[in-house]
PyMOL Python script that loads the backbone (N, CA, C, O; Angstrom):
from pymol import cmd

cmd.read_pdbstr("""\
ATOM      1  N   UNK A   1     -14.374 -67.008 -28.898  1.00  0.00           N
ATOM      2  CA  UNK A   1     -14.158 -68.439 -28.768  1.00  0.00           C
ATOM      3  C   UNK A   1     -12.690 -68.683 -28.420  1.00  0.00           C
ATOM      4  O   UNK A   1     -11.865 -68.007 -29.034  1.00  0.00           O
ATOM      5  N   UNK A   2     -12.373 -69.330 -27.755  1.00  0.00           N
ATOM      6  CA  UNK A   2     -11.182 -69.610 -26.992  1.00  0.00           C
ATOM      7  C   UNK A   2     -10.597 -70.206 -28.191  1.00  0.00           C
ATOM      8  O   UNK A   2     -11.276 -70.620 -29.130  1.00  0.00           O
ATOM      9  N   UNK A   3      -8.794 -70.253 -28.119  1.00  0.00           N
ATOM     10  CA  UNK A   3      -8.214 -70.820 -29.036  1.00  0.00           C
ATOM     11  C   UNK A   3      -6.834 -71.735 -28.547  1.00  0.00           C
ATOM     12  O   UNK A   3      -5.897 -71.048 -28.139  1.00  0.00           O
ATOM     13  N   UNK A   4      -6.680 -72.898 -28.554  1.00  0.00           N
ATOM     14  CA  UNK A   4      -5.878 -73.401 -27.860  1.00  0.00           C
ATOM     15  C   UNK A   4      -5.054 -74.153 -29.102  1.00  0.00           C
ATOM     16  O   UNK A   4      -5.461 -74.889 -30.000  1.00  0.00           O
ATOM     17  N   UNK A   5      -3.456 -73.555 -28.705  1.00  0.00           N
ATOM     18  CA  UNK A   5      -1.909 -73.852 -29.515  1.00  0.00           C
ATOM     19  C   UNK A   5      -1.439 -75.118 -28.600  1.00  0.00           C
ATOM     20  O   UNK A   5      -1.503 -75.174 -27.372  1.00  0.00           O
ATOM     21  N   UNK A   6      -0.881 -76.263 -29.613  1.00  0.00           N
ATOM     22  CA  UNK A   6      -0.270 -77.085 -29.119  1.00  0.00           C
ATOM     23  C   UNK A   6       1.050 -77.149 -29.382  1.00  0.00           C
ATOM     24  O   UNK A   6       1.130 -77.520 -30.553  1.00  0.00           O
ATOM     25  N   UNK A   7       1.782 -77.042 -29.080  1.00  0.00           N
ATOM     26  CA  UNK A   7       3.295 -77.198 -29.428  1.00  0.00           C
ATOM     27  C   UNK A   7       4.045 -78.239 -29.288  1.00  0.00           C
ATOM     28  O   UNK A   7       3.719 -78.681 -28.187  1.00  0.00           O
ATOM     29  N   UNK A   8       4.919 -78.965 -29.758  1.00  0.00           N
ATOM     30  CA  UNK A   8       5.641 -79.988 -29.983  1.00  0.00           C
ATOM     31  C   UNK A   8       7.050 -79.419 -30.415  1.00  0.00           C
ATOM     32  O   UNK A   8       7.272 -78.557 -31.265  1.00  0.00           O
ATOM     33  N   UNK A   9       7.765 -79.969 -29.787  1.00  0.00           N
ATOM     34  CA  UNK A   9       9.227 -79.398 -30.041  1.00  0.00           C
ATOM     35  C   UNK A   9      10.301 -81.015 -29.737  1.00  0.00           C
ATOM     36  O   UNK A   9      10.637 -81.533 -28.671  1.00  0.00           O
ATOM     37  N   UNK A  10      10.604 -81.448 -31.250  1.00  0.00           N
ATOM     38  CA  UNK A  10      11.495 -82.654 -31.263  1.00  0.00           C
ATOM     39  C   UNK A  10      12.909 -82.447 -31.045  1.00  0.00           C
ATOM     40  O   UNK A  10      13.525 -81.814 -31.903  1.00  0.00           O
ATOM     41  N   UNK A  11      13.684 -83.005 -29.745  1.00  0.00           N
ATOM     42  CA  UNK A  11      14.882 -83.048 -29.586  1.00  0.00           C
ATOM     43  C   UNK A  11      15.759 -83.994 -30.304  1.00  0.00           C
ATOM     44  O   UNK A  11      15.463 -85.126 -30.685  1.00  0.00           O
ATOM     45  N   UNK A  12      17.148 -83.220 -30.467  1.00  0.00           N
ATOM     46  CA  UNK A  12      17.916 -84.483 -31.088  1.00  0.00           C
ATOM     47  C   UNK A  12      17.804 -85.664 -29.446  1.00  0.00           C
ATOM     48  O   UNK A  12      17.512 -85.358 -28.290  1.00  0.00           O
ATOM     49  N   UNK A  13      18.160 -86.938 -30.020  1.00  0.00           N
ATOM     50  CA  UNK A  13      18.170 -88.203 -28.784  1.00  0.00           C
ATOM     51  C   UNK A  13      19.066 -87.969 -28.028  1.00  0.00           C
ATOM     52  O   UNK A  13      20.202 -87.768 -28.455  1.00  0.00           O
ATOM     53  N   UNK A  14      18.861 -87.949 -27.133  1.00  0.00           N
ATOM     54  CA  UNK A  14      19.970 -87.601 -25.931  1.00  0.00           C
ATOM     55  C   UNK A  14      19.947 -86.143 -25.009  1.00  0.00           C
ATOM     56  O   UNK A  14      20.467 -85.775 -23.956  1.00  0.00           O
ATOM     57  N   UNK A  15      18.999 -85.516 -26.075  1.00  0.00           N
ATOM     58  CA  UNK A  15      19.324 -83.555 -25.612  1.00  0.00           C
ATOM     59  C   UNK A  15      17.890 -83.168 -24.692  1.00  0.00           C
ATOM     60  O   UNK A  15      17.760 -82.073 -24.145  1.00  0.00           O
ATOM     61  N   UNK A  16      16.890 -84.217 -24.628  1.00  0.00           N
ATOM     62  CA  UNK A  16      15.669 -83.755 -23.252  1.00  0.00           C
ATOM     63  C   UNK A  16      15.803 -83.389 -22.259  1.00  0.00           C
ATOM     64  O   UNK A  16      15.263 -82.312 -22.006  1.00  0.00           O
ATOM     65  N   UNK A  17      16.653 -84.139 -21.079  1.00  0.00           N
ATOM     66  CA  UNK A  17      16.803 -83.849 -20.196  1.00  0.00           C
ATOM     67  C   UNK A  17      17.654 -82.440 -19.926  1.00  0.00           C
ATOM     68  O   UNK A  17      17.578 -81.872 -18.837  1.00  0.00           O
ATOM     69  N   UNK A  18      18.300 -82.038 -20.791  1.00  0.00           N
ATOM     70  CA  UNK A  18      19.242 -80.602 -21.095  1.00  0.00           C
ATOM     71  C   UNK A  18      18.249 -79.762 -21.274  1.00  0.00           C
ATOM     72  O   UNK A  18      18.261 -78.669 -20.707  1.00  0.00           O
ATOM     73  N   UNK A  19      17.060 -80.208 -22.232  1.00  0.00           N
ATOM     74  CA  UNK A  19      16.301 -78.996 -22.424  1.00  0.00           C
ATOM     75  C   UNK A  19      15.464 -78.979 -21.225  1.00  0.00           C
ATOM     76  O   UNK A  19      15.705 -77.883 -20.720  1.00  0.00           O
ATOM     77  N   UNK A  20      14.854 -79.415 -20.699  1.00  0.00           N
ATOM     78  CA  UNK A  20      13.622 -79.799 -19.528  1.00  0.00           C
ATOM     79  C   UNK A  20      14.657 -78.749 -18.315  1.00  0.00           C
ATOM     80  O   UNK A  20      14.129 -77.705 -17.933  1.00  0.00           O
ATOM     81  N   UNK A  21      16.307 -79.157 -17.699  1.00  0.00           N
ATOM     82  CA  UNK A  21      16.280 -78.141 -17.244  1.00  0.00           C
ATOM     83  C   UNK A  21      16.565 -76.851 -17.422  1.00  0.00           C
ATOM     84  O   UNK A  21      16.789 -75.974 -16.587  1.00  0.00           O
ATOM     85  N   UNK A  22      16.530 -76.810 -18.766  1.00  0.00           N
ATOM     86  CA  UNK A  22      17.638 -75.209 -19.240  1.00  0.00           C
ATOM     87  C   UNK A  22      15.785 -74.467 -19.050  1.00  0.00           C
ATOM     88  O   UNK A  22      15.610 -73.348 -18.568  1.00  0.00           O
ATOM     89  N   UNK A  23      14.609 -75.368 -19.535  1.00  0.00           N
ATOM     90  CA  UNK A  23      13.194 -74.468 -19.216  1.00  0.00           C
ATOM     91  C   UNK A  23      13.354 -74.358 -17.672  1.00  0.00           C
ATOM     92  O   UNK A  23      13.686 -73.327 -17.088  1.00  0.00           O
ATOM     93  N   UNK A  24      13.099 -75.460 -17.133  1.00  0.00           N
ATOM     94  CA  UNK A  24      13.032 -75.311 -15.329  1.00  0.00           C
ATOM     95  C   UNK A  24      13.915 -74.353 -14.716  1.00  0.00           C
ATOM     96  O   UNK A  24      13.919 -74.203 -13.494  1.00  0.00           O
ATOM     97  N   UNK A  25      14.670 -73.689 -15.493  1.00  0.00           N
ATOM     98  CA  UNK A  25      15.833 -73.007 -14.610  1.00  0.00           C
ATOM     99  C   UNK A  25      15.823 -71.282 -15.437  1.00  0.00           C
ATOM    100  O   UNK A  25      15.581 -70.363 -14.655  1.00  0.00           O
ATOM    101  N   UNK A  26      16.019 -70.968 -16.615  1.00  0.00           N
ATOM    102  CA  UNK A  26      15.392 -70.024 -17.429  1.00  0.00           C
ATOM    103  C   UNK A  26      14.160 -69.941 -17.827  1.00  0.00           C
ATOM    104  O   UNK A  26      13.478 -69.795 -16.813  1.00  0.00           O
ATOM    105  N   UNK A  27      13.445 -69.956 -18.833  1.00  0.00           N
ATOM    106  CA  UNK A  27      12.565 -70.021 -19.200  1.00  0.00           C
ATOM    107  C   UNK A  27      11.255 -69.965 -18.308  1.00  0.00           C
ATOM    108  O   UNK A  27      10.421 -69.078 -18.489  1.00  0.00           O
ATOM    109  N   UNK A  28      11.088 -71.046 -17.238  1.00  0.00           N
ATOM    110  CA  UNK A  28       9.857 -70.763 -16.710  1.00  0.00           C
ATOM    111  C   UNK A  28       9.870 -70.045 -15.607  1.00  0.00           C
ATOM    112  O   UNK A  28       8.886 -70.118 -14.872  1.00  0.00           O
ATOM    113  N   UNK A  29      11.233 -69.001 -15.163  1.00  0.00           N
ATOM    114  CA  UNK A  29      10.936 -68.002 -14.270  1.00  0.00           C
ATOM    115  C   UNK A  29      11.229 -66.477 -14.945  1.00  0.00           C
ATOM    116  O   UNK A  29      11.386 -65.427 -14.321  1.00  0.00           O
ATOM    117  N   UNK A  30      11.255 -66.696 -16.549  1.00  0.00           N
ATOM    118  CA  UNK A  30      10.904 -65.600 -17.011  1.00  0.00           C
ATOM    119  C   UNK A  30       9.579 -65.795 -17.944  1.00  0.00           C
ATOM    120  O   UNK A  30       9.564 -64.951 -18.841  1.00  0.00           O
ATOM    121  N   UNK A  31       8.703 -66.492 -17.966  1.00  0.00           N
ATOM    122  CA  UNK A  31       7.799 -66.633 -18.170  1.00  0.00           C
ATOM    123  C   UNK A  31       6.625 -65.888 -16.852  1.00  0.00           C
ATOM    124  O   UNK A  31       5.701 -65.097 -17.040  1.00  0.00           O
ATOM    125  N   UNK A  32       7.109 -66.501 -15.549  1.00  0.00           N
ATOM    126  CA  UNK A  32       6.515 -66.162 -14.445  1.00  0.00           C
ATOM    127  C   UNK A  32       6.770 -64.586 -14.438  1.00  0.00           C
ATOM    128  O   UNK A  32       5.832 -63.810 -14.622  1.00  0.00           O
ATOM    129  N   UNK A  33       7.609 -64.300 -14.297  1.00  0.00           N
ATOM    130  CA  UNK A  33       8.155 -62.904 -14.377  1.00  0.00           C
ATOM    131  C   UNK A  33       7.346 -61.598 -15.129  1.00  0.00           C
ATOM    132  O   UNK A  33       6.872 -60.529 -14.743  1.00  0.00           O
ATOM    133  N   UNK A  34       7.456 -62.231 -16.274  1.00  0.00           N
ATOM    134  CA  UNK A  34       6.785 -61.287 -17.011  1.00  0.00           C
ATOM    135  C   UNK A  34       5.308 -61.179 -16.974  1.00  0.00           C
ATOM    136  O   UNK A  34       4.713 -60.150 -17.294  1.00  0.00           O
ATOM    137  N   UNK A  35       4.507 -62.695 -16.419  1.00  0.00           N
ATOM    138  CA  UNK A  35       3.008 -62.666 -16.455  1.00  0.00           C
ATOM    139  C   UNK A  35       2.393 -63.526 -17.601  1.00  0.00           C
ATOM    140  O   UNK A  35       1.247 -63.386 -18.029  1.00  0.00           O
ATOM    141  N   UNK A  36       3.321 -64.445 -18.044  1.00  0.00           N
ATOM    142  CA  UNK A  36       3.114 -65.139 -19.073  1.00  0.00           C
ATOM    143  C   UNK A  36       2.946 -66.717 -19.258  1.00  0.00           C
ATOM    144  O   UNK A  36       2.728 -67.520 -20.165  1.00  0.00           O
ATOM    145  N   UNK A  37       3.146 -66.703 -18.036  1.00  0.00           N
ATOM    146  CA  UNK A  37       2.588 -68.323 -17.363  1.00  0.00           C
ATOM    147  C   UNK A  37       1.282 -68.140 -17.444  1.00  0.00           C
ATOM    148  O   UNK A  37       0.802 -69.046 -18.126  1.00  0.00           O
ATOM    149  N   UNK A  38       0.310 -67.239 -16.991  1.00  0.00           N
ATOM    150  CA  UNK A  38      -1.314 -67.509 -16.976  1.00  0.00           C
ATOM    151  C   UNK A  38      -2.090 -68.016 -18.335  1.00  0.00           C
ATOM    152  O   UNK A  38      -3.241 -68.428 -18.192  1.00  0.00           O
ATOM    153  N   UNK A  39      -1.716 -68.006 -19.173  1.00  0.00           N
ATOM    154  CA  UNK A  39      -1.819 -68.617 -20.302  1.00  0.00           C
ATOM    155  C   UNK A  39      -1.686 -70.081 -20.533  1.00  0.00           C
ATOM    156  O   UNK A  39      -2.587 -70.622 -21.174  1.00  0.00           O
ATOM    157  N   UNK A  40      -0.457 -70.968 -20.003  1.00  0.00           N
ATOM    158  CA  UNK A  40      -0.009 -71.861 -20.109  1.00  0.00           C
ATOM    159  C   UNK A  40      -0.565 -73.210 -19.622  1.00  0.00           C
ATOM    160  O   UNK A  40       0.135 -73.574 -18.677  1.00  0.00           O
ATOM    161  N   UNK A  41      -1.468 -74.035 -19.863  1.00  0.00           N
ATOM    162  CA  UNK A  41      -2.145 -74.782 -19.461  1.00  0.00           C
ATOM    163  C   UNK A  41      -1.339 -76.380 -19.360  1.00  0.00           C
ATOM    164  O   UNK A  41      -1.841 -77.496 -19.224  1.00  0.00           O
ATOM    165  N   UNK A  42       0.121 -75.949 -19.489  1.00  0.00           N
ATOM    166  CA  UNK A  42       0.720 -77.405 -19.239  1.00  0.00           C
ATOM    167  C   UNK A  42       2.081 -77.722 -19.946  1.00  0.00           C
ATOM    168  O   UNK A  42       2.005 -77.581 -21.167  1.00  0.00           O
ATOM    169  N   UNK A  43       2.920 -77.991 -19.629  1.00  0.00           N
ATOM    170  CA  UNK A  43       4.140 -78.499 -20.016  1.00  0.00           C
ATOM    171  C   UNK A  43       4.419 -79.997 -20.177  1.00  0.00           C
ATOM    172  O   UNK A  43       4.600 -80.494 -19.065  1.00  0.00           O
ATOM    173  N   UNK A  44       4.545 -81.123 -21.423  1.00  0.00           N
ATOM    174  CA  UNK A  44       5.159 -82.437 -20.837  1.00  0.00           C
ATOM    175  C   UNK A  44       5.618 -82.901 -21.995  1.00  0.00           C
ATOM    176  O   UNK A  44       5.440 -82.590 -23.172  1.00  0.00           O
ATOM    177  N   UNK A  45       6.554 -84.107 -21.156  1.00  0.00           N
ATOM    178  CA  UNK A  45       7.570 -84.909 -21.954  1.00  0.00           C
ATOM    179  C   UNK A  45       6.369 -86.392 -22.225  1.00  0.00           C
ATOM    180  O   UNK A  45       5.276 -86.653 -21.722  1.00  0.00           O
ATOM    181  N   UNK A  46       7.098 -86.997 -23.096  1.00  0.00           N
ATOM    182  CA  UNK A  46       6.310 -88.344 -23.524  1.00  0.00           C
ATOM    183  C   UNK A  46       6.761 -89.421 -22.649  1.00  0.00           C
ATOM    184  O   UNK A  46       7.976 -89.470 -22.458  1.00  0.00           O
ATOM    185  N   UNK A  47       5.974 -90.354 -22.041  1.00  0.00           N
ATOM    186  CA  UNK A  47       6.817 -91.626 -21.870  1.00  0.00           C
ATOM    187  C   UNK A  47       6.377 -92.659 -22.771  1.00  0.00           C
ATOM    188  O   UNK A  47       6.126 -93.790 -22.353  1.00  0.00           O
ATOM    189  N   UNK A  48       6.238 -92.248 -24.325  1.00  0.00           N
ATOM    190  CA  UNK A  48       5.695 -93.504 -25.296  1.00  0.00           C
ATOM    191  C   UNK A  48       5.495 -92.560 -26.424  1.00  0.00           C
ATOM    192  O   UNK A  48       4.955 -91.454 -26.405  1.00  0.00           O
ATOM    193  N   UNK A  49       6.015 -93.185 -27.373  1.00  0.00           N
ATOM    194  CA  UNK A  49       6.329 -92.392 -28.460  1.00  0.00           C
ATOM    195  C   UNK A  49       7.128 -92.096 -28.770  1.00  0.00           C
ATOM    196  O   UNK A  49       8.149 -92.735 -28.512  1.00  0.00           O
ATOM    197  N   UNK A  50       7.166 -90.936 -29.521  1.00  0.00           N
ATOM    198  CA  UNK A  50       8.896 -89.907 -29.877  1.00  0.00           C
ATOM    199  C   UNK A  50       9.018 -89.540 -28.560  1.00  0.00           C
ATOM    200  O   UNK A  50       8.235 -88.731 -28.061  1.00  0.00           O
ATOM    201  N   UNK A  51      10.490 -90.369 -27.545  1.00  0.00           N
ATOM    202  CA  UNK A  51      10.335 -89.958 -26.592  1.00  0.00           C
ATOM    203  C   UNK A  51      11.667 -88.304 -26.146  1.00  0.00           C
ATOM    204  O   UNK A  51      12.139 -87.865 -25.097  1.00  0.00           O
ATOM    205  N   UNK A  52      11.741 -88.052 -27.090  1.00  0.00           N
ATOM    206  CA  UNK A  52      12.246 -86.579 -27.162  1.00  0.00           C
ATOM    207  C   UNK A  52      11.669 -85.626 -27.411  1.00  0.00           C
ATOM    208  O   UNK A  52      12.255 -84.842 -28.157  1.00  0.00           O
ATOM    209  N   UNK A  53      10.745 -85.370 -27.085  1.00  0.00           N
ATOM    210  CA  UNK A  53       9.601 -84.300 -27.489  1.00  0.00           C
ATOM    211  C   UNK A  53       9.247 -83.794 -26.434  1.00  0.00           C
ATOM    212  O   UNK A  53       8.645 -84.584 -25.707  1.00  0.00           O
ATOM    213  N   UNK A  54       9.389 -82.650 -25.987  1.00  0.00           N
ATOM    214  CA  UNK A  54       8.681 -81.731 -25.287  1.00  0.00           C
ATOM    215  C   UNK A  54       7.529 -80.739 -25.958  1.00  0.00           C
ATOM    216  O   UNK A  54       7.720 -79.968 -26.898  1.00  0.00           O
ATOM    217  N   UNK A  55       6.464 -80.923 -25.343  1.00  0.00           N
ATOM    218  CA  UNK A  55       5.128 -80.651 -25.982  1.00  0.00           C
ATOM    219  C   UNK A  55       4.307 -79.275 -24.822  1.00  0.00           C
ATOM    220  O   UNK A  55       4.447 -79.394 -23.605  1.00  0.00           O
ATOM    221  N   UNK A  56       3.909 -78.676 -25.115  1.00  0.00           N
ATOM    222  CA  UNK A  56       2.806 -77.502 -24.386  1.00  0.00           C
ATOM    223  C   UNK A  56       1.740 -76.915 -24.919  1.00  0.00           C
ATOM    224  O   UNK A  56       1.582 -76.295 -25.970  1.00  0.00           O
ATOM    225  N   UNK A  57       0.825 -77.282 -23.788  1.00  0.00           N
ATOM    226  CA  UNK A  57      -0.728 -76.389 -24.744  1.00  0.00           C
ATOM    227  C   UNK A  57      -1.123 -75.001 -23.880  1.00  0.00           C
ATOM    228  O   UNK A  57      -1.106 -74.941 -22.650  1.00  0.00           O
ATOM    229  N   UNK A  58      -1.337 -74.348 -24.416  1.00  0.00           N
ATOM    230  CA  UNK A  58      -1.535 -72.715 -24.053  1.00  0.00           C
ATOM    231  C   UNK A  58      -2.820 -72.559 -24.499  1.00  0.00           C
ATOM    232  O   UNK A  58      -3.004 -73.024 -25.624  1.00  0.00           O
ATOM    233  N   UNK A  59      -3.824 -72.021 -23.941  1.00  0.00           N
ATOM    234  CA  UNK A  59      -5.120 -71.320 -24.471  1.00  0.00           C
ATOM    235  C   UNK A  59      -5.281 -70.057 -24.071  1.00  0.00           C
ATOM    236  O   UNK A  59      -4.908 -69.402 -23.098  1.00  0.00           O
ATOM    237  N   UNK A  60      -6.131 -69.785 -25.355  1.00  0.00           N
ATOM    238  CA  UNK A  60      -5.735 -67.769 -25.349  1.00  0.00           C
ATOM    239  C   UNK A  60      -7.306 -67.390 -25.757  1.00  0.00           C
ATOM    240  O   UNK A  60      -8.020 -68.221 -26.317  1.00  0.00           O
ATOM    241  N   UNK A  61      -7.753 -66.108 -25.434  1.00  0.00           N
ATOM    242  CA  UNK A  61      -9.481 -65.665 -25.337  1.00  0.00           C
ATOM    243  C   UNK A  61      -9.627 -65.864 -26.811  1.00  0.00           C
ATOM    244  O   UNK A  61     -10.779 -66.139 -27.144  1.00  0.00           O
ATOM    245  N   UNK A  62      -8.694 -65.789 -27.844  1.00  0.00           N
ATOM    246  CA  UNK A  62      -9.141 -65.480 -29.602  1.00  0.00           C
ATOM    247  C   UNK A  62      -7.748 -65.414 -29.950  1.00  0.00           C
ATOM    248  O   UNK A  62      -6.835 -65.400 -29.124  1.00  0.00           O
ATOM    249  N   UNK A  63      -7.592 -65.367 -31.416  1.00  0.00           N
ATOM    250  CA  UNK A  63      -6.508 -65.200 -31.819  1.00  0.00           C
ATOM    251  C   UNK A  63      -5.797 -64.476 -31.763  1.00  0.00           C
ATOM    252  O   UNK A  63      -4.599 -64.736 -31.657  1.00  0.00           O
ATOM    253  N   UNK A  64      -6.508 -62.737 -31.839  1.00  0.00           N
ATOM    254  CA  UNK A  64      -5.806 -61.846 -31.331  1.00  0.00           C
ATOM    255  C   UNK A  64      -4.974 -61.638 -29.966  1.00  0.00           C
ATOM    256  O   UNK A  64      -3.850 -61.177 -29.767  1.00  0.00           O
ATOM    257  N   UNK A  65      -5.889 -62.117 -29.166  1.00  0.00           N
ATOM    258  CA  UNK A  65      -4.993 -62.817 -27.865  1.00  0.00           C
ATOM    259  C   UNK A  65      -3.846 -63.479 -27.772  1.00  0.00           C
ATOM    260  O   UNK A  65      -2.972 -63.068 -27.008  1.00  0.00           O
ATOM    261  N   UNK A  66      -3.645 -64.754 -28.636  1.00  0.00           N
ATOM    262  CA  UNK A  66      -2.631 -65.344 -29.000  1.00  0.00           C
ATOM    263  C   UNK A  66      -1.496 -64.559 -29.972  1.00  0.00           C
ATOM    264  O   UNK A  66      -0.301 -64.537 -29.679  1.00  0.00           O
ATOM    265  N   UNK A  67      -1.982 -64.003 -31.013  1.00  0.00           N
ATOM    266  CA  UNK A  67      -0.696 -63.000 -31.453  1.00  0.00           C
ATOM    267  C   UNK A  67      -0.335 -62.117 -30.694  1.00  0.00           C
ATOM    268  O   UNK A  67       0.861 -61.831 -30.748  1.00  0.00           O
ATOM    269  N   UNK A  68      -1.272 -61.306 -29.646  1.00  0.00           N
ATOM    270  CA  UNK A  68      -0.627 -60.463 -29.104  1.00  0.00           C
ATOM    271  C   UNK A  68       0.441 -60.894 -27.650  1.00  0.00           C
ATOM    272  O   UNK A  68       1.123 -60.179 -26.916  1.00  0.00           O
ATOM    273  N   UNK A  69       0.177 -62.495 -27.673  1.00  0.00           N
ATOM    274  CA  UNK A  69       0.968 -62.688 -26.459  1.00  0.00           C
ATOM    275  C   UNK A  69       1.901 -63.244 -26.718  1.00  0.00           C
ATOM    276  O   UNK A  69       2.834 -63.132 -25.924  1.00  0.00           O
ATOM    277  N   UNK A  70       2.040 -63.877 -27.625  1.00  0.00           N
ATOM    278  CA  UNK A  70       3.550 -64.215 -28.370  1.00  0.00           C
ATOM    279  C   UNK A  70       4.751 -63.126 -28.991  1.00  0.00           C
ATOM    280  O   UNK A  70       5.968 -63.250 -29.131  1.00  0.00           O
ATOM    281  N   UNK A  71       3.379 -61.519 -29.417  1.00  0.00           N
ATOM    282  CA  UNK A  71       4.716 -60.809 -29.893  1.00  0.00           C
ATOM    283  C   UNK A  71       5.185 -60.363 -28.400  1.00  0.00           C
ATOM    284  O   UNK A  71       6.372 -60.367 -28.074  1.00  0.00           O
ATOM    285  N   UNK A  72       4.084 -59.960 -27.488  1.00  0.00           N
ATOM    286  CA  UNK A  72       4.773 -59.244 -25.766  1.00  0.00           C
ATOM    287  C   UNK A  72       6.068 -60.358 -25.671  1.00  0.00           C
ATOM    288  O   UNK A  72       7.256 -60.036 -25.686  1.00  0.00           O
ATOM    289  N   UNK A  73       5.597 -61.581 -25.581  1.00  0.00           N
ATOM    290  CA  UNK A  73       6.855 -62.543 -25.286  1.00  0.00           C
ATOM    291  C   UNK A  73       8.249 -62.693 -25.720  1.00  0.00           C
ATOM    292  O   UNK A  73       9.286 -62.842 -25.074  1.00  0.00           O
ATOM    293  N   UNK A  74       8.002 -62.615 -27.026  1.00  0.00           N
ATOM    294  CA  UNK A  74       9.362 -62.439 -28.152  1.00  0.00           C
ATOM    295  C   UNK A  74      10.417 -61.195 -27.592  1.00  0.00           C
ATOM    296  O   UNK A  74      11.645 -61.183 -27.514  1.00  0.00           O
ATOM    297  N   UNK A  75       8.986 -59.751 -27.100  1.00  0.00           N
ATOM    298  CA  UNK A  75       9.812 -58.400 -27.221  1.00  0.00           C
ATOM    299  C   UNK A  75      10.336 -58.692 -25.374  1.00  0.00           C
ATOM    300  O   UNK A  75      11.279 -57.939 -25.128  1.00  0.00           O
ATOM    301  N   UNK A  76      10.136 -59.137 -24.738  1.00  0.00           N
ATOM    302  CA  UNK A  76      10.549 -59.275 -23.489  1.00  0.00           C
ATOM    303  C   UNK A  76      11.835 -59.509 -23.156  1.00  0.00           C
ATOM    304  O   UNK A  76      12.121 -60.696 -23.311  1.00  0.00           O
ATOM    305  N   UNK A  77      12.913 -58.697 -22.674  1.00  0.00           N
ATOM    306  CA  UNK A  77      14.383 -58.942 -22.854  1.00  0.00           C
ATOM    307  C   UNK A  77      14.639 -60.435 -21.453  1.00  0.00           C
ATOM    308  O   UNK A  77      15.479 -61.308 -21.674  1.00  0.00           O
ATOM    309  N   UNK A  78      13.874 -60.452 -20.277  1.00  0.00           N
ATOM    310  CA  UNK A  78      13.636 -61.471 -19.668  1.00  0.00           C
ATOM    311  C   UNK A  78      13.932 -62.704 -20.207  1.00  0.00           C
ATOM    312  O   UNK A  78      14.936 -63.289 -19.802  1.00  0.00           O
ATOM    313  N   UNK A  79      13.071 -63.311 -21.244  1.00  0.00           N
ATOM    314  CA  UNK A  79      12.674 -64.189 -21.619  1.00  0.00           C
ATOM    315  C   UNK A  79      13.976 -64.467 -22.863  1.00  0.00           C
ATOM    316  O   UNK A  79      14.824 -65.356 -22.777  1.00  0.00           O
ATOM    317  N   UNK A  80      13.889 -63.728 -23.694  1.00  0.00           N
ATOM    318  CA  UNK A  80      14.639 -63.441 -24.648  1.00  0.00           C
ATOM    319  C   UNK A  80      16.505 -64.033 -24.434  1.00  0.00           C
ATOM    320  O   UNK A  80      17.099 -64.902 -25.071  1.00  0.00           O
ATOM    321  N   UNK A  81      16.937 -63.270 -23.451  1.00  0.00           N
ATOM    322  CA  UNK A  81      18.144 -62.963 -23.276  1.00  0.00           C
ATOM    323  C   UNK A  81      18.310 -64.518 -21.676  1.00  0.00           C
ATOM    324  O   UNK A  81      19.378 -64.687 -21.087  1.00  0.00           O
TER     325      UNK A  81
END
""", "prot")
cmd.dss("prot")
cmd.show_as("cartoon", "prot")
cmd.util.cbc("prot")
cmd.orient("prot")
C-alpha cells in the first residue's frame, strides 16, 4: 500500500523567498542528481494561511520504501554538503 509524507516546514517571516531559492538552486539539482526527485509528487508555498510555509508531498511503495529513501538521501554527500 502506497504511503504518502507531507511535509510542512515554517519559516521565520521574511525568510521564504531565501528558502524557495536556496531549494531552486541546491537542493533540487541534487535531488535530481542523485534520482531522488521520482518520489516527489510536489513542492508549494501558501498563498492563504501561514504564508511562510513551504510544504511537499512525496509518495513511497510502503514504508520501507520511505525509510530507505530518506536514509540514501541523508547519506548522499550531493545533497548533504
Amino acid at each position: 500500500m502506497p504511503v504518502y509524507e507531507l511535509r510542512t516546514y515554517t519559516l521565520y517571516v521574511g525568510k521564504l523567498a531565501e528558502a524557495v531559492k536556496l531549494y531552486q538552486e541546491l537542493a533540487w539539482p541534487a535531488l535530481q542528481a542523485g534520482g531522488f526527485d521520482a518520489k516527489l509528487i510536489g513542492y508549494f508555498t501558501s498563498d492563504v494561511g501561514t504564508l511562510n510555509s513551504l510544504v511537499h508531498l512525496w509518495k513511497f511503495d510502503d514504508d520501507a520504501d520511505r525509510r530507505a529513501h530518506w536514509g540514501k538521501l541523508f547519506q548522499d554527500d550531493a545533497f548533504m554538503n
